[in-house]
C-alpha positions in Angstrom: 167.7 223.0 133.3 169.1 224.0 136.5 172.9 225.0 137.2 173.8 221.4 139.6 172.3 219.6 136.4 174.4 221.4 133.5 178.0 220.4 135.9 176.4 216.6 136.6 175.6 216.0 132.8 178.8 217.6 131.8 180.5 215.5 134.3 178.9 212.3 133.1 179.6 213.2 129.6 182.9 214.5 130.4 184.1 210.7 131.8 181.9 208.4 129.4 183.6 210.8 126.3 187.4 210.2 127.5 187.4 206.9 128.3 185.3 205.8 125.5 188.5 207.2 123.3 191.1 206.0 125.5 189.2 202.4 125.0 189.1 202.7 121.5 192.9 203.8 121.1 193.6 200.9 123.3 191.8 198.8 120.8 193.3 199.8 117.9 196.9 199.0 119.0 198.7 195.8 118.0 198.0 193.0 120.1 202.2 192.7 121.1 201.5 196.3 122.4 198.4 195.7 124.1 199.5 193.0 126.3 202.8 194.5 126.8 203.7 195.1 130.6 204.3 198.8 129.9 200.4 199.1 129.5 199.4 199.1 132.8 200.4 203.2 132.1 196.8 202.9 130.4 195.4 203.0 133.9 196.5 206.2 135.1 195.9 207.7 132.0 192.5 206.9 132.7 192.6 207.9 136.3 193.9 211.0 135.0 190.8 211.6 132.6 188.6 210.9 135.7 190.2 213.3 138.1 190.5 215.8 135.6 187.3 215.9 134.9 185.9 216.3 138.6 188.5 219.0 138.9 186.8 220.8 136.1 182.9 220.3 137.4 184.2 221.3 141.3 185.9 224.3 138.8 182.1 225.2 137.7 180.5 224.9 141.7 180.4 229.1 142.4 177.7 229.5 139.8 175.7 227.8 142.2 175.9 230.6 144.7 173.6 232.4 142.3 170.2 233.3 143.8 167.8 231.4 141.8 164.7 234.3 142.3 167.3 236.6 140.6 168.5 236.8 137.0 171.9 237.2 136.7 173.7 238.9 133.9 174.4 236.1 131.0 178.3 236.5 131.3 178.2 236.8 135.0 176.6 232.8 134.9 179.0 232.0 132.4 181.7 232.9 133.8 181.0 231.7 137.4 180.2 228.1 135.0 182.7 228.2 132.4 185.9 230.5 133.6 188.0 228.1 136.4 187.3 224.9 134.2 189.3 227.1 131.3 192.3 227.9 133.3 192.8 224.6 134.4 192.8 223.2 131.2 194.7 226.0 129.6 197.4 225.7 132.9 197.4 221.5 132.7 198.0 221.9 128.6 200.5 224.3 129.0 202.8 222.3 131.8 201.9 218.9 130.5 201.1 217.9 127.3 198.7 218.9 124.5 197.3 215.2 124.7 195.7 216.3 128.3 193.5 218.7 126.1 191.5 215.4 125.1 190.8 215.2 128.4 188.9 218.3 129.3 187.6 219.5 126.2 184.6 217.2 126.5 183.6 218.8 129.6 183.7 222.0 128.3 182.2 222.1 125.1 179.5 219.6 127.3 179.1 222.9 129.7 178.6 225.5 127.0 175.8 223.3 124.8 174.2 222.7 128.0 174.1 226.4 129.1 172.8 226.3 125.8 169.6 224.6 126.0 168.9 226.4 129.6 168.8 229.9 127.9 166.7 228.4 125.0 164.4 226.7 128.1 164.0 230.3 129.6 162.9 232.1 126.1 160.2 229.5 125.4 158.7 229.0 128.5 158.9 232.1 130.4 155.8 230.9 132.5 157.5 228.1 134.3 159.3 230.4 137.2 156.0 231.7 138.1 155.6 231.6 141.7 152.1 231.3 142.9 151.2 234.2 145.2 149.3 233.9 148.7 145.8 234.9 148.2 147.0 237.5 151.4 150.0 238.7 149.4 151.8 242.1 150.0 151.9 242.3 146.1 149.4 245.3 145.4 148.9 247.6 142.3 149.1 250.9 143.2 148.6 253.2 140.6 147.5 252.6 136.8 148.1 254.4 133.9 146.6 254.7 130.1 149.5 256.0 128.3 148.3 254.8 124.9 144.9 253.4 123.5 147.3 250.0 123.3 149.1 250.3 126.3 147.7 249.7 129.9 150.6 250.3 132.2 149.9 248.6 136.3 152.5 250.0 138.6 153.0 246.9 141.7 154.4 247.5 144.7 155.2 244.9 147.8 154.3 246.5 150.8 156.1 249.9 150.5 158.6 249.0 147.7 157.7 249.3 144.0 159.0 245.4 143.1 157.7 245.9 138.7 155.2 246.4 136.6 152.1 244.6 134.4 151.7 245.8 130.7 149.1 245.6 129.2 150.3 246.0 125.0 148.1 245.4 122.1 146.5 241.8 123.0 149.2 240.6 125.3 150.7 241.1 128.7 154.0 241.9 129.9 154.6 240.6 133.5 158.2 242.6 134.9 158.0 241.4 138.6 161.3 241.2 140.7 161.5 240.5 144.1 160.2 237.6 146.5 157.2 237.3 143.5 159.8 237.6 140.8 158.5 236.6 137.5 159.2 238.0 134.2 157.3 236.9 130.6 154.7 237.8 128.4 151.5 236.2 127.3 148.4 236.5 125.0 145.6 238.2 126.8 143.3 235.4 125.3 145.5 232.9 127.2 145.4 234.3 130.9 141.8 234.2 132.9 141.0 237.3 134.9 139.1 236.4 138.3 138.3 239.1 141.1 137.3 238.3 144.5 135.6 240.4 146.9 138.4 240.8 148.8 139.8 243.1 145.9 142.2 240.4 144.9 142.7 240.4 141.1 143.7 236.6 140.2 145.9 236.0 136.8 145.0 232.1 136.0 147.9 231.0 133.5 147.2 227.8 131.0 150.0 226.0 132.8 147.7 225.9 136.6 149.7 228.4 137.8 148.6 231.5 138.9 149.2 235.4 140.0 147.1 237.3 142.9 147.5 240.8 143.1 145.8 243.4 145.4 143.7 245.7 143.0 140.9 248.4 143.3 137.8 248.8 141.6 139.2 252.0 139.7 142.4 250.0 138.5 139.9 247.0 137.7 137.2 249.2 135.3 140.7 250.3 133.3 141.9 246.5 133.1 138.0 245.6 132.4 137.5 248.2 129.7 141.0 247.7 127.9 140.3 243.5 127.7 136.8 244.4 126.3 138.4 246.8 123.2 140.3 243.9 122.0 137.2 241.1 122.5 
């Protein structure tokens, strides 16, 4: 779930939430009260749950000024999300009344559940931000190293810049790539298919279609080779 969808659905919710319970209030009053001429009030209160509520979701617009190739700090999204929407309803409580809390709290507790379900989206299905590198890519591995009979570490590098690192650990691998190719996740070893083209391109074929091409040498490609085979 991206950032524009969490302030849209919050929005949404937001609205339908306050004015559901403003209808229902209204219901529940006497029918001398409910056509008296006083109640045409009940529009602008309302109006007032609208508005507040835009306020509140144009309140949660800088976290979209977030690079989306980069993972930002957990408190730095939620506070670009969740901070401004909290001071207004803190300041509109505070120099109105406590009723105008009914109108915001919706919103917010719609903006945290939904930030929610993003984070849970990124644990369980780390394989979605993979971006699919250009059979030419710049993305090369560089050096290799063996530091344990379990542990296959591939240093990658994009053009001149080291940009992360594939592990290889016990019978999975752990991909820490930042950068244009950014893509961080680990997967069973049984679940990835290794190809290698004669153009020394080492392809990582993922279950989801996706996949990863990376520059490689034959040397770095006998210690990825012989490592796969000890756990076959």
């Amino acid at each position: 779930m991206k950032y524009w969808q969490i302030i849209l659905f919050s929005l949404l919710i937001g609205c339908l939430a306050v004015v559901t319970g403003l209808l229902v209030l209204h219901a529940q009053s006497s029918q001398a009260v409910q056509y008296h001429p006083a109640n045409d009030m009940l529009g602008v209160a309302y109006g007032l749950a609208i508005a507040f509520n835009i306020v509140l979701a144009l309140g949660s617009l800088p976290v979209l000024a977030l690079k989306s190739r980069k993972t930002p700090k957990l408190w730095r999204a939620l506070a670009l999300l969740f901070a401004l929407p909290l001071v207004f309803t803190i300041a509109v409580t505070w120099s109105m009344d406590f009723y105008t809390l009914f109108y915001c709290l919706p919103y917010l507790c719609s903006v945290v559940f939904l930030f929610g379900i993003r984070m849970a989206q990124q644990r369980n299905k780390p394989l979605q931000n993979l971006k699919t590198a250009d059979p030419t890519t710049a993305l090369e591995i560089r050096t290799h190293e063996i530091i344990t009979e379990n542990y296959l570490r591939l240093q990658v590098y994009s053009g001149n810049t080291p940009c992360g690192t594939i592990d290889f650990i016990g019978e999975k691998i752990n991909f820490n790539i930042v950068g244009k190719y950014f893509f961080k996740g680990m997967e069973a070893i049984r679940n990835i298919k290794l190809e290698y083209k004669k153009e020394e391109i080492l392809v990582f074929k993922f279950r989801n279609s996706k996949s990863l091409a990376v520059s490689c040498d034959m040397t770095a490609l006998k210690s990825i080779r012989m490592y796969i085979k000890s756990f076959q």
